[in-house]
N, C-alpha and C positions, 0 to 999 in steps of 0.2 A: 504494500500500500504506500503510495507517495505521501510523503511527510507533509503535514498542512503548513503553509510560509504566511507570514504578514509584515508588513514594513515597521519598522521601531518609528519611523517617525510620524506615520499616521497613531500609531497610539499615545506619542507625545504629544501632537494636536488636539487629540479626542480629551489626554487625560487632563490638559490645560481645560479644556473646555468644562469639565465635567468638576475639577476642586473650583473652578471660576463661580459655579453655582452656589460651594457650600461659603464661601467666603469670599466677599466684595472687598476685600485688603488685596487680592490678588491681580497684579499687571502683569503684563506683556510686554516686551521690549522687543525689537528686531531692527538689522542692519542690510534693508531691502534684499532680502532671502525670505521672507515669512510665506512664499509659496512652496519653497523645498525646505523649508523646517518644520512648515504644517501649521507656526502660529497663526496661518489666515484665519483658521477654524477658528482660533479665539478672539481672531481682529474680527469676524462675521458677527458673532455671539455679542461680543462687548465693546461694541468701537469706542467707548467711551475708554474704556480700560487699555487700550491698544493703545503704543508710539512706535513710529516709525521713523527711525533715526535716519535715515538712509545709511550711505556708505560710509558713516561714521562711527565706527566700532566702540572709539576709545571714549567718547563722549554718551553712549548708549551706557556701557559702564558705570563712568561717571554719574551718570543719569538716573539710575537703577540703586545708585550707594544714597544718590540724593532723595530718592524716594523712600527706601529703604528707612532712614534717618526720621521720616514723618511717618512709619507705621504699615507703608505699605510694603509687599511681599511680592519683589518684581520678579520676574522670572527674563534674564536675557539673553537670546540665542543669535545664534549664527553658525558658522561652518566652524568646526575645532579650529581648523588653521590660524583665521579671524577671531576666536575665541579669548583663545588663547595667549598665543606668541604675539600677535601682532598691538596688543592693550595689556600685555605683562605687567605695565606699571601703575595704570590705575586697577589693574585686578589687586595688586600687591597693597600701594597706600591706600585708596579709596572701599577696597573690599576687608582685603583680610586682615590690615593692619588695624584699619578703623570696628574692623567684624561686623559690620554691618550684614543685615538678614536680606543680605543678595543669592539666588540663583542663576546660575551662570548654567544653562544648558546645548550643549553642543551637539551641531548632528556632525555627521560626514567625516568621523572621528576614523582613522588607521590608512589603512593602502586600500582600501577597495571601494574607492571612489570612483570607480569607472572612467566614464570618456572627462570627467572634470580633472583629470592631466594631474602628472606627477608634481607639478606646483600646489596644488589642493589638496595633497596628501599629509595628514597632522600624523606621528608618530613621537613626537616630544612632549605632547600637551600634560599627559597621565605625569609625569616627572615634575616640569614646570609646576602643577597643580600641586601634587602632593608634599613637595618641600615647604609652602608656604602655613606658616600656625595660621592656627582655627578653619582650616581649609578641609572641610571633609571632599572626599573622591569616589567618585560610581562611577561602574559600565555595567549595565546593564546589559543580559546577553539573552532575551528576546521581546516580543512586542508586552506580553504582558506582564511580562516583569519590569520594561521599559515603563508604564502606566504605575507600577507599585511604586516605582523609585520617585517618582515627581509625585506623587500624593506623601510621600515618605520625607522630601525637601519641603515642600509647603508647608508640613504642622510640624517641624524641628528648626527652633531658632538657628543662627547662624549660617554663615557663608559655604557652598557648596557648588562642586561644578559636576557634572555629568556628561556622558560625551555616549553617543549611540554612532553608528552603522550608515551609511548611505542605503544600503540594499536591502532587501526583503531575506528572511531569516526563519529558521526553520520555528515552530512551538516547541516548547520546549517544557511548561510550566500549564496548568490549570488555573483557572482567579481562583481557588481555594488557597492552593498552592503558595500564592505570594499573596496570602494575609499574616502568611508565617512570616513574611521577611522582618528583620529588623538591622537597623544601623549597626555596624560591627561585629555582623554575624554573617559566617558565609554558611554556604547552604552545600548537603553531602547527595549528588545529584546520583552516581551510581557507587556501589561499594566491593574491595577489591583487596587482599591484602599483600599483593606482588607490590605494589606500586601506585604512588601515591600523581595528578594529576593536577596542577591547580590553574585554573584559569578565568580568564575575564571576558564579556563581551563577545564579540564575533567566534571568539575560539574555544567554546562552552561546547556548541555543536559539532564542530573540531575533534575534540577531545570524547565527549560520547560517543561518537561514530570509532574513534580511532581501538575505544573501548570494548564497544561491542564485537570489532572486527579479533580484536588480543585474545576478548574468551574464546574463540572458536578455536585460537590455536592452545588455551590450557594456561593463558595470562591474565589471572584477575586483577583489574585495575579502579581505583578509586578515584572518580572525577569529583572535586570542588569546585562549585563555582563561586569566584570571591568579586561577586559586583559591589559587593565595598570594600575598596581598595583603601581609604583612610578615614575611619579609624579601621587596622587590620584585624582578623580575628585572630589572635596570636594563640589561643588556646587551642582552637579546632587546626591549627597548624603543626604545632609541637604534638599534639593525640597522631594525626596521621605522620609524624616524623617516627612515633614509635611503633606505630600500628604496620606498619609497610617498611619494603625496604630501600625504596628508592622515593625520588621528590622531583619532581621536572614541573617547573612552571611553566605557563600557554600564555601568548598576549602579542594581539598585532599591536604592535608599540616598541621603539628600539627596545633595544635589550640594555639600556644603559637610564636606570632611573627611577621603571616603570615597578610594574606587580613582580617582577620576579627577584628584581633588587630589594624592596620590602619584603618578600618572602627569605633571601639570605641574609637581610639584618636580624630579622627571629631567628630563624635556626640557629646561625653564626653565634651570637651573642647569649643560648642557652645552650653552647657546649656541643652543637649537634657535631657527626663525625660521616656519617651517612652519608650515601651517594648524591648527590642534586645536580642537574641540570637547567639553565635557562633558555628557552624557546623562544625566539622574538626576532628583531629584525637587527641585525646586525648594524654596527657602527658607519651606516652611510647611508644615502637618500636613494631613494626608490627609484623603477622607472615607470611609465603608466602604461593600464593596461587592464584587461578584464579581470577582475576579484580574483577568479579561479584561478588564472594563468598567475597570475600574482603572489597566491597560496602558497601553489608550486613552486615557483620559481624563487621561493625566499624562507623556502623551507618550516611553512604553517601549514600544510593539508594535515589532512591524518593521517595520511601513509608516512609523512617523516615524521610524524608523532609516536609512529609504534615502530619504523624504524629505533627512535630515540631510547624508546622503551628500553626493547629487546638489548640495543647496546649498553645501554645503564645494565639491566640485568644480565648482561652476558649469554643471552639468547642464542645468539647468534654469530 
């Protein structure tokens, strides 16, 4: 049976729209993309609650701290790349320095951005983000868990950024499912006691498939999904450092910075001795191209996932 797929960022649209009802504290921000971030649904719904900064990122920021300071609960998107890197320094003074109850949500977050060209590719933003105090960190890794996570940012004070997918992306979750979630808990998606799995965002489904494909050959493996990346779940971390015998982090995101780096500062600094591996995009810029061909070519599918495995555990 084909696996059912929905876009992460129609459900950021919807779920803007849907906490927009339970609380009029709630804005919208955007830096003329509110058609591929989806905030139109909430510029439709609330025009009053809607700004439309144009191509002005750093002042949409700015904007958003300013509102923030009067009680209101902006939510401001754009592409990660715009997101992030390009207003570092009002995210920095104006957000996290000040902690103002800004939202900072990103679409179009890693390499599989499609025909929007290797210049629109964000793989630094997750680092950038996480270094800064009071700065919580999400990836959300499908559509309704992408809806958890922005109802989960609206009714928790302080500053917080999020970053989803350009693409459509397999289910993965049930709405039951993610009423479980909470801030600084990751979630134990399959269980495994070869080896342990832990990943973010696009590479949850990665990682499950890579999963399912291990036990046929006699490799039980444990996939985590850690869509919160800051604050980490350092205890569900340390249990599968002892529970398994291997650790390999997943994350379209260099490999310098992101969830896998936070994953070696726990281990490392409780003594761990164990095998670990990081998964990610190696120390250079990408080149563009279709998601899949991109996977492959930069060593994210699953098949170099259970490649990786098999090596960690000497499989092979």
């Amino acid at each position: 049976m084909k696996q059912q797929m929905a876009n992460p960022r129609d459900a950021y649209g919807q779920a803007l729209v849907q906490i927009g009802k339970k609380n009029e504290s709630i804005v919208v921000l955007d830096a003329d993309l509110s058609k591929s971030t989806k905030t139109i649904l909430f510029a439709k719904q609330f025009p009053n609650r809607f700004f439309e900064m144009g191509i002005a990122e750093a002042n949409m920021i700015s904007t958003a701290a300013g509102l923030a300071s009067c009680g209101k609960i902006p939510f401001a998107s754009t592409f990660a790349v715009f997101a992030t890197g390009r207003v570092y320094d009002q995210i920095r003074m104006d957000v996290a320095y000040s902690n103002h109850n800004v939202k900072i949500f990103a679409t179009h977050g890693g390499i599989s951005v499609g025909k929007d060209g290797a210049s629109h590719q964000m793989i630094e933003d997750i680092a950038l983000m996480r270094v800064l105090p009071n700065m919580k960190v999400f990836a959300p890794s499908d559509a309704l868990q992408t809806q958890r996570v922005v109802e989960l940012m609206a009714f928790e004070e302080g500053p917080m950024y999020s970053r989803i997918g350009r693409e459509s992306s397999p289910i993965l979750y049930s709405q039951e499912d993610t009423l479980h979630m909470k801030i600084g808990k990751g979630i134990i998606v399959c269980d495994g006691d070869d080896a342990t799995l832990i990943a973010c965002g696009t590479m949850v489904s990665q990682c499950i498939e890579a999963s399912k494909k291990l036990k046929k050959e006699g490799i039980y493996v444990r996939v985590l999904d850690m869509f919160c990346i800051k604050p980490l779940d350092q205890k569900l971390i340390l249990r599968c450092s002892k529970d398994t015998q291997a650790i390999l982090t997943v994350e379209e995101h260099s490999i310098i910075g992101g969830l896998g780096s936070a994953v070696a500062e726990v281990l490392l600094e409780n003594g761990y001795t164990g095998k670990f591996k990081r998964i990610g995009i190696q120390d250079m810029f990408c080149e563009s191209g279709e998601p899949e061909h991109l996977f492959n070519k930069y060593g994210l599918s699953a098949q170099h996932i259970i490649k990786n495995v098999k090596t960690l555990l000497k499989k092979e």
